[in-house]
C-alpha positions in Angstrom: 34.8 234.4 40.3 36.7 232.8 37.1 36.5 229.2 37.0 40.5 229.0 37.2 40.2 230.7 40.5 37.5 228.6 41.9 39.5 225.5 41.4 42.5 226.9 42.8 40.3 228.0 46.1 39.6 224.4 46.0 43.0 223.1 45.7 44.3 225.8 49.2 41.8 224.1 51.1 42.5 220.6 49.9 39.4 219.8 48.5 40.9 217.8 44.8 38.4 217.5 41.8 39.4 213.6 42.4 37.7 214.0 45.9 34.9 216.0 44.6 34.0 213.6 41.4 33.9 210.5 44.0 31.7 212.3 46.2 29.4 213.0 43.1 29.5 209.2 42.6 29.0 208.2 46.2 25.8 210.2 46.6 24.8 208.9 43.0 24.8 212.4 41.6 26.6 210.9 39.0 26.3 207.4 37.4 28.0 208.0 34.4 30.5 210.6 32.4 28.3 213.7 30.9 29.0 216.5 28.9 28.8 218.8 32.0 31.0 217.8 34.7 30.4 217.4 38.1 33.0 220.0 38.8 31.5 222.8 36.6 28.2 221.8 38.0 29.6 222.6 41.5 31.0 225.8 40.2 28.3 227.4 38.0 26.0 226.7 41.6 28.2 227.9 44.3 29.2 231.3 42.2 25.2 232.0 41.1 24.5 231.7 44.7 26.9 234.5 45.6 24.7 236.5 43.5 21.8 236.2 45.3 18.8 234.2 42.9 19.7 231.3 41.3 17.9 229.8 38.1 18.2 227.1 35.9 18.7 229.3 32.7 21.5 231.2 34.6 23.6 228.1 35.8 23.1 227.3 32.0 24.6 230.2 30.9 27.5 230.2 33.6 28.7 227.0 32.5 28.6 227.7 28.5 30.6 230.9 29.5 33.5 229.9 31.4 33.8 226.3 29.9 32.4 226.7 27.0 29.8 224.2 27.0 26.8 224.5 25.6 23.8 223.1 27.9 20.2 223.5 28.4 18.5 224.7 31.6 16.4 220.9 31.4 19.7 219.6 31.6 20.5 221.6 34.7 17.0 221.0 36.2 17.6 217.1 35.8 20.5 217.4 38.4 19.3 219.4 41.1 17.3 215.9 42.2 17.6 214.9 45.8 21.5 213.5 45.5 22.3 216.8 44.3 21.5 218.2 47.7 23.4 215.3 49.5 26.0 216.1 47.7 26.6 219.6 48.4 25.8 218.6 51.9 29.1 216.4 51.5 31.0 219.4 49.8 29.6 221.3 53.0 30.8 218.5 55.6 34.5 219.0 53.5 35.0 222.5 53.8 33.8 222.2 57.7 36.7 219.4 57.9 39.4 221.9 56.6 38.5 224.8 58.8 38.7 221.9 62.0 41.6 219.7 60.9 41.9 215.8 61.0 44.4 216.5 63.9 42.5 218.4 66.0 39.6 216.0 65.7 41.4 213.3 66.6 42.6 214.9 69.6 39.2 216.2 70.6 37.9 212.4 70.3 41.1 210.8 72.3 40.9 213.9 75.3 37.2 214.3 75.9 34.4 212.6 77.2 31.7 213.9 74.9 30.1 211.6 72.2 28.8 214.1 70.0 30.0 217.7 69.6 27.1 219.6 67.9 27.6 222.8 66.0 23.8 224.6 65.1 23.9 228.1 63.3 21.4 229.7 60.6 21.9 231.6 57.4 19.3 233.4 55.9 19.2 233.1 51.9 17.1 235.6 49.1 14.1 234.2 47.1 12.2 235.2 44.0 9.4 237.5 45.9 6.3 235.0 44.2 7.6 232.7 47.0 6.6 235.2 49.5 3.8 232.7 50.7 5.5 229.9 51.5 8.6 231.4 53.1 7.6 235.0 54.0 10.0 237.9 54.5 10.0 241.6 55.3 7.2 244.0 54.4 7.6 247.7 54.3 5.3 250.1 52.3 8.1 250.5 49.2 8.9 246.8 48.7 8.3 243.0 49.9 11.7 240.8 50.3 11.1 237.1 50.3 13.7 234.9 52.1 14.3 231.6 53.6 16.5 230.4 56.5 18.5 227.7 56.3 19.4 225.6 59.6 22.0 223.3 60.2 23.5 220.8 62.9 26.8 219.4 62.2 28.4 216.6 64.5 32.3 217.5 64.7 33.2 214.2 66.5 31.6 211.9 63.6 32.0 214.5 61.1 28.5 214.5 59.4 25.6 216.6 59.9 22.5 216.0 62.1 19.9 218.1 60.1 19.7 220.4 57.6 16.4 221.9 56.9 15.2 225.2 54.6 12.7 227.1 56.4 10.8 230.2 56.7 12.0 233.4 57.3 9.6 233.8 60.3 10.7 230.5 62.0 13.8 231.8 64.1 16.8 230.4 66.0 14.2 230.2 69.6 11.9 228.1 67.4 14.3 225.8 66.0 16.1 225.4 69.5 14.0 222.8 71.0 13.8 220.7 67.9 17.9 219.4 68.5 17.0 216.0 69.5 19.7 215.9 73.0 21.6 212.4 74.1 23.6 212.4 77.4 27.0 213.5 77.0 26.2 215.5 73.8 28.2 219.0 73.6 25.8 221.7 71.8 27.8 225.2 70.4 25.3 227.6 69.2 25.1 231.3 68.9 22.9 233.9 71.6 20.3 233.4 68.9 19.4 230.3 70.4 19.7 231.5 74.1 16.7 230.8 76.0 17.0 229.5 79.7 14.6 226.5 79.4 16.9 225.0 76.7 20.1 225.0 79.1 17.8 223.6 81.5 16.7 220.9 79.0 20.7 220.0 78.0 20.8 219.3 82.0 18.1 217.4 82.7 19.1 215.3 79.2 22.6 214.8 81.1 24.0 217.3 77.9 26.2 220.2 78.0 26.3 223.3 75.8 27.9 226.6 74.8 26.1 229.4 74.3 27.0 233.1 73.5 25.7 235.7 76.6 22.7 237.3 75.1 22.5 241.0 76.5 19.8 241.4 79.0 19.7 237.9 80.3 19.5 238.1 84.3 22.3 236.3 86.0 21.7 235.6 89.9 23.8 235.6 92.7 23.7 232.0 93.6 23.5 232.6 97.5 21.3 235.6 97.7 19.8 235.5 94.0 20.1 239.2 94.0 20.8 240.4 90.2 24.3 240.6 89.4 25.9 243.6 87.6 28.3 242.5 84.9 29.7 245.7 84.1 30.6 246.4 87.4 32.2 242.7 87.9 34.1 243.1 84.6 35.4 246.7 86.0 36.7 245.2 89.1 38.2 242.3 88.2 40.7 241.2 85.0 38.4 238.3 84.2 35.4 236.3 85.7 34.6 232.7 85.7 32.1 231.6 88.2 28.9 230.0 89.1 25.4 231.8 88.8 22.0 231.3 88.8 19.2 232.0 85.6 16.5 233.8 86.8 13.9 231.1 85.6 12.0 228.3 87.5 14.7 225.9 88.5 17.3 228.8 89.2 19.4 226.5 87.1 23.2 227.1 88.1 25.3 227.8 85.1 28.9 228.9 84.9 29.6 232.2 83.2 33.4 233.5 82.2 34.3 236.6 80.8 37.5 238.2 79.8 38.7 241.2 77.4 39.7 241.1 74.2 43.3 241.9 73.7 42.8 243.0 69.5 41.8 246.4 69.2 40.2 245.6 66.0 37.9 243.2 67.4 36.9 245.8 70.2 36.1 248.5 67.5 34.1 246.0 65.7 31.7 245.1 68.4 31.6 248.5 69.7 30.3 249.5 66.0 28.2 246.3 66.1 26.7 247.5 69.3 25.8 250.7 68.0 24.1 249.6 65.1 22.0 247.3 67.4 21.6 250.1 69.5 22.7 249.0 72.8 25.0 250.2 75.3 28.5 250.7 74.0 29.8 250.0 77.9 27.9 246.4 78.0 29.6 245.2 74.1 32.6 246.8 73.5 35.9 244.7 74.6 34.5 242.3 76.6 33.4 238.3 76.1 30.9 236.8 78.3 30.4 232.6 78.2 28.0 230.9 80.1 26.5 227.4 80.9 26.3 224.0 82.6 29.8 222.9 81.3 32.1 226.3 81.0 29.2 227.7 78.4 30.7 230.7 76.1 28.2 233.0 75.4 29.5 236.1 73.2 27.7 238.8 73.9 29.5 240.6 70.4 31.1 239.0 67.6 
């Protein structure tokens, strides 16, 4: 991407260089004008990173490219310090805000009771294979990819994130689960990833609610007989579900699950092929949306 056209992808989601260059100063990235700016800085980062690994030499050689600015890669090592990271946390928190909408927020805060809304996901990043020891990876007998997984907990009622940690590959979504730190009347939204039935449990006896996507294979219980339930044939039978059901774990926690079909054809295909590729059965993913929990608890079972 040409500079031109990441400042203009800036400008369609409002995000102004003004904005960006007082963020820079609140998080004391900046204390004073430099030859690089802070918006170049910001650029030569975010589009390296699209590439995969990032080095001080090649953010140097970014920035003397497309501005036309001749810096050194000690130059760009002095930044990246620990504002630098605050900083694009900020950027982060302001891209978040334009996909939500001051509005909407608003409205969420003024029409529900929660105090927190809490969105966790994970994205798993590349790294230069000599970190392999630190951050581990995948092993196969032709190669050895090292990567790292970043997780993050943004809080859409306050509008600032939680936590936001780099980890190893090997630490999943089920190990970083129980690390959210509940409070009553918190709202959690997190991916199947993070689906195990002793964290819904924990969200109830914390007096929190949460939103999980359906994981496939989780056993749902009638709540009367606790016989297993059949979702496929439920689904068949009926143009939607949404009612109460039992976990199949210690406390038979009862949860509310809803499903309903997807109406876009392209969104069907897409989990059908998703399904495939993860080989499961097409007839449990294809056009159907399961959600599940204490509080009307989504759970996906295919993006």
């Amino acid at each position: 991407m040409k500079k031109n056209d990441f400042d203009e992808l800036l400008q369609k989601i409002k995000i102004s260089q003004e904005s960006v260059a007082q963020l820079a100063r609140e998080t004391g990235l900046i204390t004073r004008e430099r030859l690089v700016t802070v918006q170049e800085l910001l650029y030569s980062i975010c589009n390296e990173s699209t590439c995969g690994i990032v080095s001080y030499n090649d953010i140097a050689a970014q920035i003397e490219a497309e501005c036309q600015i001749s810096v050194s890669r000690q130059a760009i090592w002095k930044k990246v310090t620990d504002p630098c990271l605050v900083f694009f946390e900020k950027i982060l928190e302001q891209v978040i805000l334009t996909k939500i909408g001051k509005q909407q927020i608003n409205s969420i805060r003024s029409s529900c009771k929660f105090k927190r809304i809490l969105v966790q996901d994970s994205t798993i990043i590349k790294l230069p294979a000599k970190l392999f020891e630190w951050f581990s990876g995948v092993v196969n007998q032709c190669s050895k990819v090292c990567n790292a997984r970043i997780q993050g907990v943004y809080d859409i009622m306050n509008e600032k994130f939680i936590s936001f940690s780099i980890d190893p590959y090997s630490k999943n979504d089920l190990e970083a689960a129980p690390e959210l730190e509940l409070r009553k009347n918190d709202l959690s939204l997190r991916d199947r990833g993070y689906l195990i039935n002793n964290e819904i449990q924990r969200h109830i006896d914390a007096g929190a609610h949460c939103i999980y996507r359906y994981k496939f294979g989780t056993m749902l219980l009638d709540p009367i007989t606790e016989e297993p339930i059949d979702l496929l044939k439920e689904v068949k039978k009926k143009p939607f579900i949404d009612m109460e059901v039992k976990l199949n774990n210690k406390n038979k926690t009862i949860v509310r699950i809803v499903a309903f079909p997807v109406n876009d054809p392209k969104i069907a295909d897409a989990r059908r092929r998703k399904a495939k590729q993860e080989k499961k059965r097409l007839h449990q993913s294809n056009t159907w949306s399961y959600f599940h929990g204490q509080f009307t608890l989504p759970l996906y079972q295919s993006k």
